[in-house]
TISETI-309716 format. One record per residue (C-alpha): residue number from 1; residue in three letters; chain; x, y, z. Coordinates in steps of 0.5 Angstrom, whole numbers, plus 2048, in hexadecimal, padded with zeros to 3 digits. Layout:
// residues N
num / residuo / cadena / px / py / pz
NUM / ALA / A / X / Y / Z
...
This chain:
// residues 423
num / residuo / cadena / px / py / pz
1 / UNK / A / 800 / 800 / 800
2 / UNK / A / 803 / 807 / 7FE
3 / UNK / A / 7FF / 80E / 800
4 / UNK / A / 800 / 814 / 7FC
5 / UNK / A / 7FE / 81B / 7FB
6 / UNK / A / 7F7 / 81D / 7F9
7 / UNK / A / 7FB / 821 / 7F4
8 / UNK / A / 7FE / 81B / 7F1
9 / UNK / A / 7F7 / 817 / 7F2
10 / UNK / A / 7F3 / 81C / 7EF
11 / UNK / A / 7F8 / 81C / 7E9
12 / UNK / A / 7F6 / 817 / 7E6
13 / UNK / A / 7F0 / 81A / 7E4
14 / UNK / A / 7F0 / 81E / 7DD
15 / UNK / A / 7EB / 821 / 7D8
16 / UNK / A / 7E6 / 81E / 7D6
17 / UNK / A / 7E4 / 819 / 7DC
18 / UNK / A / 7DD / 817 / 7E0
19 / UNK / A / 7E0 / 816 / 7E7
20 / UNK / A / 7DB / 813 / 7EB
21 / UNK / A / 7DB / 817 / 7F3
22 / UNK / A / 7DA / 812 / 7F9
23 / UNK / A / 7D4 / 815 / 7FC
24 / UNK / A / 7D0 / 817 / 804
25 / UNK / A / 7D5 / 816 / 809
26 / UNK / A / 7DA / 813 / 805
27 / UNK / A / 7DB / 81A / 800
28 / UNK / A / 7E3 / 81B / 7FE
29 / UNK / A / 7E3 / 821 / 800
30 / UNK / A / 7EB / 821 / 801
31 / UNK / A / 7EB / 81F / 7F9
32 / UNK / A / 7E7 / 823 / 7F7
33 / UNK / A / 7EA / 829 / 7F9
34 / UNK / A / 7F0 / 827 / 7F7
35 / UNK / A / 7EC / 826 / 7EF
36 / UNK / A / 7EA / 82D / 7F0
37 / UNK / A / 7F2 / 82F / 7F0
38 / UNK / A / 7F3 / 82C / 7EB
39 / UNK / A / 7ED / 82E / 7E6
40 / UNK / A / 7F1 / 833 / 7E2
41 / UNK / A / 7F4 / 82D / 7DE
42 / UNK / A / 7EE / 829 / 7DD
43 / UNK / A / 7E7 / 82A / 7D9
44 / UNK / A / 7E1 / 827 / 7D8
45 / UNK / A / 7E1 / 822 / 7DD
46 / UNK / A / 7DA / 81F / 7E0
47 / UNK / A / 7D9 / 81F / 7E7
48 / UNK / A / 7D3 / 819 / 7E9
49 / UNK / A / 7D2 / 818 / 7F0
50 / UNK / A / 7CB / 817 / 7F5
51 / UNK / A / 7CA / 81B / 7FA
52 / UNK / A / 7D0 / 81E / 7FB
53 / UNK / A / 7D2 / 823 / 802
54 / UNK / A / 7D7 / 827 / 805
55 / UNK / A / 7DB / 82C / 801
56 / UNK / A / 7DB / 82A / 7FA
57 / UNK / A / 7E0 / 82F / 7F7
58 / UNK / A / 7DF / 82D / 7F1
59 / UNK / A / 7D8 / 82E / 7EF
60 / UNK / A / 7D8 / 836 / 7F2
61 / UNK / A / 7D6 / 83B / 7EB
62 / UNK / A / 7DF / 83D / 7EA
63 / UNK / A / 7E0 / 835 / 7E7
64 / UNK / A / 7DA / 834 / 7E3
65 / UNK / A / 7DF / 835 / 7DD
66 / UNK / A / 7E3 / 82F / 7E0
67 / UNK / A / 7DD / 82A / 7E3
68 / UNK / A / 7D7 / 829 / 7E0
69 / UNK / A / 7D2 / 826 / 7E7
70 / UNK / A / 7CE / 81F / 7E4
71 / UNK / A / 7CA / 81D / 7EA
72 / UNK / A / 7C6 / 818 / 7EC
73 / UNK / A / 7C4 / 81A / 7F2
74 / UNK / A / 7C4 / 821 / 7F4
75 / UNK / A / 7C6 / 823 / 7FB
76 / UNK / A / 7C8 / 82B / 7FE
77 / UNK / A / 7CE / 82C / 7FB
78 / UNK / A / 7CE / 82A / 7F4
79 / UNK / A / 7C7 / 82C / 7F4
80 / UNK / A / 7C8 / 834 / 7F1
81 / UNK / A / 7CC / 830 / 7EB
82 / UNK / A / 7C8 / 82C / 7EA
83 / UNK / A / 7C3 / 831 / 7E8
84 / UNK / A / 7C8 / 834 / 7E5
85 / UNK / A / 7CA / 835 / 7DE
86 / UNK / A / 7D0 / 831 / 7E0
87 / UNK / A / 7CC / 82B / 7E2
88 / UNK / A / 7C7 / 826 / 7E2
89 / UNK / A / 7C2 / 820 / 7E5
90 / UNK / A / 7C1 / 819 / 7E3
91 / UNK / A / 7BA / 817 / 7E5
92 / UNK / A / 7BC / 80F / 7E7
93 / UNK / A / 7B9 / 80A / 7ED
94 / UNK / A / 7BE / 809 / 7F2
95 / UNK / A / 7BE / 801 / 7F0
96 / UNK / A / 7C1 / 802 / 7E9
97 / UNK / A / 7C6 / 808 / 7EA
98 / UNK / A / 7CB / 802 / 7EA
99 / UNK / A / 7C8 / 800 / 7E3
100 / UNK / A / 7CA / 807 / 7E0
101 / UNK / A / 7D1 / 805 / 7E2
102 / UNK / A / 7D1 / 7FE / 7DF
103 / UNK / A / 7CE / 7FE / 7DA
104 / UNK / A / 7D2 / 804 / 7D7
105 / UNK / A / 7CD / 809 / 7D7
106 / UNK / A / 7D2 / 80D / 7DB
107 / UNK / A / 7D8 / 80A / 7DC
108 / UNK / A / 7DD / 80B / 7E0
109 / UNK / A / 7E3 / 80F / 7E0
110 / UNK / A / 7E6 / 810 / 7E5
111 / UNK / A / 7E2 / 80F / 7ED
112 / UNK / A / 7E5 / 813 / 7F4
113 / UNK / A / 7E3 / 80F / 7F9
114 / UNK / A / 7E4 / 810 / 801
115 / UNK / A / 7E6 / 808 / 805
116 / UNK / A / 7E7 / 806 / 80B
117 / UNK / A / 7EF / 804 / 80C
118 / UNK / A / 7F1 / 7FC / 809
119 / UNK / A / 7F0 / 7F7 / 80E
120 / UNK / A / 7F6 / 7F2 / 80F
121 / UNK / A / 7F3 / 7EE / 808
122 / UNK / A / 7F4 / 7F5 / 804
123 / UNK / A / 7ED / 7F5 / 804
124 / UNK / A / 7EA / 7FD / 805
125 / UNK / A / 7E1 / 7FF / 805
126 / UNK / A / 7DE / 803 / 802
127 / UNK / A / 7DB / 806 / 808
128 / UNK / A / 7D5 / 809 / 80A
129 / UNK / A / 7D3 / 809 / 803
130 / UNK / A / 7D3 / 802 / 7FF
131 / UNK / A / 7CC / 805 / 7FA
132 / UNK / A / 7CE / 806 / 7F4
133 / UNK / A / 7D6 / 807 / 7F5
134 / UNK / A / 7D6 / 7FF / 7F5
135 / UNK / A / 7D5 / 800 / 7EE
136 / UNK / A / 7D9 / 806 / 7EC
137 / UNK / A / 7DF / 802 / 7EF
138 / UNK / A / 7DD / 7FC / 7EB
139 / UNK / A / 7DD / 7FF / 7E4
140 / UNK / A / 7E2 / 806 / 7E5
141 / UNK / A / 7E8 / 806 / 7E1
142 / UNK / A / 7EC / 809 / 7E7
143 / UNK / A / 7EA / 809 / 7EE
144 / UNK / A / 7EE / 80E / 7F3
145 / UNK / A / 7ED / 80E / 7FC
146 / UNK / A / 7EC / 812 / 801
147 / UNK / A / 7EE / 80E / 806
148 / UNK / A / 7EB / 810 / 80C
149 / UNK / A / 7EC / 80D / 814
150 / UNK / A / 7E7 / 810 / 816
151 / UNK / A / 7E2 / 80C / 811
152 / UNK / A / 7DE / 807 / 813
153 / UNK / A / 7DF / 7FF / 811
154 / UNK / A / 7D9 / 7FD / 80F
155 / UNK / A / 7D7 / 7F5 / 80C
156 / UNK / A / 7D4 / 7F3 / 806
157 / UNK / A / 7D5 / 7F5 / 7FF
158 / UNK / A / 7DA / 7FA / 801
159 / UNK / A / 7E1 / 7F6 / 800
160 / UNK / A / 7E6 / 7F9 / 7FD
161 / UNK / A / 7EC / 7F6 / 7FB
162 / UNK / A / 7F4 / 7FB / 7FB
163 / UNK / A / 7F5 / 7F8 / 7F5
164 / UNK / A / 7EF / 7FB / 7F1
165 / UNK / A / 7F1 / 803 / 7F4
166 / UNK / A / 7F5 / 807 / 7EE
167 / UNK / A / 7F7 / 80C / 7F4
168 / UNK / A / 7F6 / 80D / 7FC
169 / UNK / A / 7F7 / 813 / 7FF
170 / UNK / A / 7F7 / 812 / 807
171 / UNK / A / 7F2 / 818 / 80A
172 / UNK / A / 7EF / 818 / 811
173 / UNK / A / 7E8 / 81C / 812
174 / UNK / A / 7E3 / 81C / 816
175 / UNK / A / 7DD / 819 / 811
176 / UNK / A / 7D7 / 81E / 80F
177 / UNK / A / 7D1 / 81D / 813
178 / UNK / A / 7CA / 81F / 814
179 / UNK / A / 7C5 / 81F / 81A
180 / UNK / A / 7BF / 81D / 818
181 / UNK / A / 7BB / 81C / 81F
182 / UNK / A / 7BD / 823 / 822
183 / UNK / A / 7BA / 826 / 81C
184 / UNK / A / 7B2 / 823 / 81E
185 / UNK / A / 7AD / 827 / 822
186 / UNK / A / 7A7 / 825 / 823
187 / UNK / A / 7A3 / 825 / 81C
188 / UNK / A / 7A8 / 820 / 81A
189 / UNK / A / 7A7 / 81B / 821
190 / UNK / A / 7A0 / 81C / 81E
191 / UNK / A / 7A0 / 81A / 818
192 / UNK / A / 7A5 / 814 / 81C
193 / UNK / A / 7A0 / 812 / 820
194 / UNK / A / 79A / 811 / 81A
195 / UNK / A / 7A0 / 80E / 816
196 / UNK / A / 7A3 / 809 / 81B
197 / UNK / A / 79A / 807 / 81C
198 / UNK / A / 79B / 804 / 816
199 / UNK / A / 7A1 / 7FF / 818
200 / UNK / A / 79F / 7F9 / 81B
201 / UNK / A / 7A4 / 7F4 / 81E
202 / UNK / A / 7A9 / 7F1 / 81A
203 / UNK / A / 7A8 / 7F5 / 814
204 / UNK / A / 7AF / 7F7 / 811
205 / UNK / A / 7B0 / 7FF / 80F
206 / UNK / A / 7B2 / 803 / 80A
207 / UNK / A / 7B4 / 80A / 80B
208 / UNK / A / 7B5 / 810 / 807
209 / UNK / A / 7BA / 816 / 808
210 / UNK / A / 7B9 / 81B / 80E
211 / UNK / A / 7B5 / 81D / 814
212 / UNK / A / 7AE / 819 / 813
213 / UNK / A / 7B2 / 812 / 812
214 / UNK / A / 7B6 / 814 / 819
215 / UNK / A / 7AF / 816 / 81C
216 / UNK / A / 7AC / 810 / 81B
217 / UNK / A / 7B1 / 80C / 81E
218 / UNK / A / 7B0 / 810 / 824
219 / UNK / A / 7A9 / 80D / 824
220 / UNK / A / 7AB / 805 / 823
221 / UNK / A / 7AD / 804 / 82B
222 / UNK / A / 7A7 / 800 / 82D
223 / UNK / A / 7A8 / 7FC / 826
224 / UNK / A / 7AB / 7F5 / 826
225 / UNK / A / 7B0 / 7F1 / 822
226 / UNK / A / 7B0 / 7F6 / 81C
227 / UNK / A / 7B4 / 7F5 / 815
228 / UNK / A / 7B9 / 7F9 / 812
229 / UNK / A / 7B9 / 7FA / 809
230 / UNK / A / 7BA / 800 / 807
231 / UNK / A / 7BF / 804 / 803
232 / UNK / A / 7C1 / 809 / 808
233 / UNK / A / 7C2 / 809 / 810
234 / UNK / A / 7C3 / 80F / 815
235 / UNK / A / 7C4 / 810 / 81C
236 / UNK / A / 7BD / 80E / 81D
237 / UNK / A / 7BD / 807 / 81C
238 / UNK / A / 7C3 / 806 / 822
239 / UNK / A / 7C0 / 807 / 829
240 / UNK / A / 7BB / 802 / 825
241 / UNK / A / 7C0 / 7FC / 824
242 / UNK / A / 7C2 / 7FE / 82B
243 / UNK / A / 7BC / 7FC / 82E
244 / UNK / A / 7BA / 7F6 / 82A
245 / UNK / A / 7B4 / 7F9 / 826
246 / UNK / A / 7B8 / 7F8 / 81F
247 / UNK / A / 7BB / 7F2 / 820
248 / UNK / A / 7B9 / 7EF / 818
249 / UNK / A / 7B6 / 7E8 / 81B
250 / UNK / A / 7B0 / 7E8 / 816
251 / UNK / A / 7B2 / 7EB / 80F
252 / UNK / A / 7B2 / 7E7 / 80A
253 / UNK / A / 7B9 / 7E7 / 806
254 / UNK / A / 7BF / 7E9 / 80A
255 / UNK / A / 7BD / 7E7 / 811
256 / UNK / A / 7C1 / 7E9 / 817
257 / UNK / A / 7C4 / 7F0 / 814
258 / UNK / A / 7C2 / 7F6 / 813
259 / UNK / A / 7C2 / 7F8 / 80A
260 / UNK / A / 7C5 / 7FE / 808
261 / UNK / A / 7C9 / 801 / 803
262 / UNK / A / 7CB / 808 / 806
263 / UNK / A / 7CB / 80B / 80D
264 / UNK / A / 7CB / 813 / 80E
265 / UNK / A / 7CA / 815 / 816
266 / UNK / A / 7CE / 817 / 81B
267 / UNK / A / 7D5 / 815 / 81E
268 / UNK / A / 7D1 / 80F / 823
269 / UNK / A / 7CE / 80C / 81D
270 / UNK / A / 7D5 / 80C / 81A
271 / UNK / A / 7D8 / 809 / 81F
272 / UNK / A / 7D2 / 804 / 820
273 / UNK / A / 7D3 / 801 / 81A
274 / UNK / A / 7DA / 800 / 819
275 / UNK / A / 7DC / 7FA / 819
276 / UNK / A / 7D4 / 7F8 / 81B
277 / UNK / A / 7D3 / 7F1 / 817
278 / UNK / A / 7CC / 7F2 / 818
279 / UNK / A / 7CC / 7F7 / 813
280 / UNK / A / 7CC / 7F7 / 80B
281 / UNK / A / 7CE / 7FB / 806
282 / UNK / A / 7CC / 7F9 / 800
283 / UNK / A / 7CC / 7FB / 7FA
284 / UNK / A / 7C6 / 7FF / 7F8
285 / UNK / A / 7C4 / 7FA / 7F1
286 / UNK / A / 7C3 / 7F5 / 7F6
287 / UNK / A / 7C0 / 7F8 / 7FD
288 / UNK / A / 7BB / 7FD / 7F8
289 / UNK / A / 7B9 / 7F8 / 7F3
290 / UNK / A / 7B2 / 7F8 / 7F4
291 / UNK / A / 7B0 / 7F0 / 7F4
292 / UNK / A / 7B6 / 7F0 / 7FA
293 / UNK / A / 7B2 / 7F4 / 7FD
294 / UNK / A / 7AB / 7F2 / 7FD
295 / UNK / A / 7AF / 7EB / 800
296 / UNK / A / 7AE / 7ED / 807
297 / UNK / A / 7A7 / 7ED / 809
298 / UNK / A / 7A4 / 7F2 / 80D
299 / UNK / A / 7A9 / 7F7 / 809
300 / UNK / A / 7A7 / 7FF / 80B
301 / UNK / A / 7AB / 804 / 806
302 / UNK / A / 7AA / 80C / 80A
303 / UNK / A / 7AB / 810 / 805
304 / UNK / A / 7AB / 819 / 804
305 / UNK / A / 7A9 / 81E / 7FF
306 / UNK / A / 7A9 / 825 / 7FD
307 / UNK / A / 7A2 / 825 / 7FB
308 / UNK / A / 79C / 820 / 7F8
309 / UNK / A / 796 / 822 / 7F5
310 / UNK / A / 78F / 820 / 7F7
311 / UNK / A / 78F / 81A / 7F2
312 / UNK / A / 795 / 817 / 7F5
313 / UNK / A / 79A / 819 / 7F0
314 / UNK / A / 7A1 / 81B / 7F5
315 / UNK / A / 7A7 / 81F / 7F3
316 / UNK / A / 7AD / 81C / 7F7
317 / UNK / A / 7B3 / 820 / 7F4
318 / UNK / A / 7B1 / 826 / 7F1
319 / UNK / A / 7AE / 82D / 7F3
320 / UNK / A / 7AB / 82F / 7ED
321 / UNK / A / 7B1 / 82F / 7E7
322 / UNK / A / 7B6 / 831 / 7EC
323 / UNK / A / 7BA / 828 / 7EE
324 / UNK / A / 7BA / 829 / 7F5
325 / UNK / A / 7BC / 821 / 7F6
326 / UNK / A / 7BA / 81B / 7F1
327 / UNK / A / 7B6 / 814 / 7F0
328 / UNK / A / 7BB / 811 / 7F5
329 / UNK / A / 7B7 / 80A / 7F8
330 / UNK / A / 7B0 / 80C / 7FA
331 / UNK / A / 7AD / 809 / 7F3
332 / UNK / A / 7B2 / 803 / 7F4
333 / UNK / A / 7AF / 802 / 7FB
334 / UNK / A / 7A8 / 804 / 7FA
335 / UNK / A / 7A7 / 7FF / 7F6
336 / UNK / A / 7AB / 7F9 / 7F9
337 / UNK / A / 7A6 / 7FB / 800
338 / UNK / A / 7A0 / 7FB / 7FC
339 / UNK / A / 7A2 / 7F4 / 7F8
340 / UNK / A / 7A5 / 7F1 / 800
341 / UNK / A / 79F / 7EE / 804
342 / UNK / A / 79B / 7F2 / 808
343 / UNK / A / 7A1 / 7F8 / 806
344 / UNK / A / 79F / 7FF / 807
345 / UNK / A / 7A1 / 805 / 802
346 / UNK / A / 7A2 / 80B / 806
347 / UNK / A / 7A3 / 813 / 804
348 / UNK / A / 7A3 / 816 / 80A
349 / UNK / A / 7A4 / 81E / 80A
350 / UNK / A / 7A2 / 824 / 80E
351 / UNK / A / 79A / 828 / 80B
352 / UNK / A / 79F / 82D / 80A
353 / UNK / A / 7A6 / 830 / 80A
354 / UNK / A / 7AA / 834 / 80F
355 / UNK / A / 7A8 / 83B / 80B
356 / UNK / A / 7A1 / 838 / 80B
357 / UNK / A / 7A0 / 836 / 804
358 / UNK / A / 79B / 830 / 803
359 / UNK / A / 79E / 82A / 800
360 / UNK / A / 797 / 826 / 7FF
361 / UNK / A / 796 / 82B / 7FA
362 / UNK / A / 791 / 82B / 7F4
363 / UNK / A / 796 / 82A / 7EE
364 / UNK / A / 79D / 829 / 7EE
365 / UNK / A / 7A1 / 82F / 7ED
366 / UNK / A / 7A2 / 830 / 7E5
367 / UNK / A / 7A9 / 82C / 7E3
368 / UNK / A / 7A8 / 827 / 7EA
369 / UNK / A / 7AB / 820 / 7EA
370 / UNK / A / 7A7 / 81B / 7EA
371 / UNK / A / 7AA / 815 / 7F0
372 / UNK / A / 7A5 / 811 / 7F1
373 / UNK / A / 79F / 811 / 7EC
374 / UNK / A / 798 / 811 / 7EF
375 / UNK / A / 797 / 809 / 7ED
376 / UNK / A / 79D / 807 / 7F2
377 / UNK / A / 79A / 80C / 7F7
378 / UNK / A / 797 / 809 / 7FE
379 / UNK / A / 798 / 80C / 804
380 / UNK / A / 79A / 813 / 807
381 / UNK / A / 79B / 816 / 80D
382 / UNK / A / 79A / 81D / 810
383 / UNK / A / 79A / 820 / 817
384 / UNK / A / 793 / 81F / 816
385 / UNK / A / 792 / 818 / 815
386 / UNK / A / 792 / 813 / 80F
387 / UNK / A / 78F / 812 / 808
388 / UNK / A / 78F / 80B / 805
389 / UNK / A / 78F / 80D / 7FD
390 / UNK / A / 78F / 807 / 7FB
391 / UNK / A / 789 / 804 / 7F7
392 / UNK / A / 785 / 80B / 7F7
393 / UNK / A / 783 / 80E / 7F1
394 / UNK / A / 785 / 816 / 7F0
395 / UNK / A / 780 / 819 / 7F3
396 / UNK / A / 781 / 815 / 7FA
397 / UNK / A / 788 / 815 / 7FB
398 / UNK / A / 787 / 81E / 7FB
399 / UNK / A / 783 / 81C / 7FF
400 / UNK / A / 787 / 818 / 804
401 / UNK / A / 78D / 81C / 802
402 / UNK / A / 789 / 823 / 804
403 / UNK / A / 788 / 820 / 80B
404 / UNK / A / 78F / 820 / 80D
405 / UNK / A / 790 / 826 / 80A
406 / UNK / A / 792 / 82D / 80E
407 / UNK / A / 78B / 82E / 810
408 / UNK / A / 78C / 836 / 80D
409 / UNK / A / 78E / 833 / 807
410 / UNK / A / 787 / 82E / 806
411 / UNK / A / 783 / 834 / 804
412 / UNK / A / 787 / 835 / 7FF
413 / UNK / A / 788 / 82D / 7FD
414 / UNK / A / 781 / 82D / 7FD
415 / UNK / A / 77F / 833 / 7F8
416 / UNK / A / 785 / 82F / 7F3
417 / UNK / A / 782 / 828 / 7F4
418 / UNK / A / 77A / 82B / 7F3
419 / UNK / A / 77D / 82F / 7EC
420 / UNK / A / 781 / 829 / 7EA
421 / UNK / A / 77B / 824 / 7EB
422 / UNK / A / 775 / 826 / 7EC
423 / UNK / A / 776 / 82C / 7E9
């Protein structure tokens, strides 16, 4: 094994390239602002990464001449140049991202990637974030590490051999973090609450990006002998492992461990799963695939969205024509719940948003992105109870829809649905 400098790592990278980031805690800031150095010697190189954090030096407006932002999940620093001229968003399910790699739809170049350092068989991890960087490390032409210490061992698909790393470089940072469950009040226990009156014992969850998912486990104390299967994991979810509530006894694939493809939370959950064999983190073409998925029975997909219209249709990753964040896996376990054996499919939001801007609305904002269509729609959860969509024509899903409205907005749900339909 033999460390080198980011700048000679980074040269290795010339014009013309698609790098691939390593995304959520496992971003390679240290190698990307070493990019960012060095951008005067390059040109037309394309940046493809999910959910990016941190910095990200090199999506900021000075070097739109230089990197051109491909995103297949938007997230905060990239979100700018995404909507930039200097950018742009591939609408794609989570599950099939790998697909995109392999089969040569966007090949890989080069991919920068952050690793826990190699154990005595030579053998590093991809970390906290297998997702779709198994593959990207699969198919790259050159692979160059950020070797951090700090990052977390993990088990299942990350393996990956010194032998297959083009240039290491040696640089000790705390990883990124996120603090879900400081960021619930008491709209999103609310809305926790109906939520967890949906779980039964023994079912096997799945949660989305963000405070709701957090409320909701918050919300599961009193439940038994629960299933983990999801892409994403937080915080929330040890206290629950800790207490035997998830301890993965019923599901119905991969028993006795908790499934995910990534984790993105704080230092405890970091220092939780490492080197925790109850973990997996698997590839996101095998643990978003929808038919793994509906395996498990009982399987509870929670979800959020920007705005859903009163016939059920959810925008999920737009706000309007402005890219906010992506499809990610909401279709994928949508589906697989609603295919899964006694399976809930949950979009969980707040009636409105912290301005006050109503998200059941009459109509999607012109532009919005369509997540999950009204076909594949069952249930949704407000802080004001649960509407169950599924089997009901367009006349009584608004109906539903308008009783866990804001209550100053249903008034204005009524007049629209009287004029759409009865008018």
């Amino acid at each position: 094994m033999k460390y080198v400098s980011a700048e000679e790592a980074v040269s290795l990278i010339k014009s013309g390239d698609r790098i691939f980031s390593h995304g959520s805690a496992c971003t390679p800031n240290f190698l990307i602002d070493e990019l960012a150095k060095q951008s005067s010697r390059l040109s037309n190189v394309e940046f493809v990464s999910i959910t990016q954090q941190g910095n990200v030096e090199i999506a900021k407006p000075q070097y739109k001449d230089r990197f051109f932002i491909n995103s297949l999940f938007v997230s905060t620093p990239v979100r700018d140049a995404v909507n930039s001229d200097h950018g742009d968003f591939v609408p794609v399910f989570l599950s099939e991202i790998p697909l995109l790699f392999k089969n040569g739809h966007l090949p890989i170049d080069v991919a920068m990637i952050t690793v826990s350092p190699p154990d005595q068989h030579g053998y590093c991890t991809l970390g906290t974030s297998v997702d779709v960087a198994r593959s990207a490390v699969d198919t790259a032409k050159t692979i160059i590490a950020q070797v951090n210490p700090k990052m977390p061992r993990t088990h299942g698909d990350g393996m990956i051999h010194v032998s297959k790393i083009h240039k290491m470089v040696w640089h000790e940072e705390e990883l990124l973090t996120v603090d879900y469950g400081a960021k619930v009040g008491e709209e999103e226990l609310l809305i926790g609450k109906n939520v967890a009156e949906l779980i039964d014992d023994r079912c096997t969850l799945q949660m989305g990006i963000g405070t709701i998912p957090d409320a909701v486990l918050k919300c599961l104390n009193n439940h038994k002998d629960l299933g983990i299967h999801t892409e994403m994991i937080s915080d929330g979810i040890v206290d629950l492992v800790a207490k035997d509530i998830v301890n993965n006894k019923y599901k119905g694939t991969h028993m006795n461990r908790t499934i995910t493809s990534f984790a993105f939370g704080t230092k405890k959950l970091y220092d939780y799963i490492h080197d925790n064999p109850s973990f997996a983190f698997m590839d996101v073409e095998h643990v978003n695939y929808p038919i793994n998925i509906m395996k498990n029975k009982k399987m509870v997909a929670i979800n959020s969205a920007i705005e859903i219209d009163l016939t059920g249709q959810v925008c999920a990753d737009s706000i309007g024509t402005y890219q906010f964040s992506g499809i990610g896996g909401q279709m994928d376990f949508m589906r697989g719940a609603a295919l899964s054996e006694g399976g809930k499919p949950i979009i969980a939001i707040s009636s409105r948003t912290k301005k006050g801007v109503p998200r059941i609305v009459p109509f999607l904002k012109p532009g919005a992105g369509v997540v999950t269509t009204r076909g594949h729609i069952h249930y949704v959860v407000t802080e004001f109870g649960t509407a169950y969509l599924y089997g009901k024509n367009l006349k009584q899903r608004a109906k539903a829809l308008i009783e866990i409205s804001h209550p100053d907005d249903r008034e204005m749900l009524e007049k629209a649905t009287f004029e759409r339909f009865y008018h």
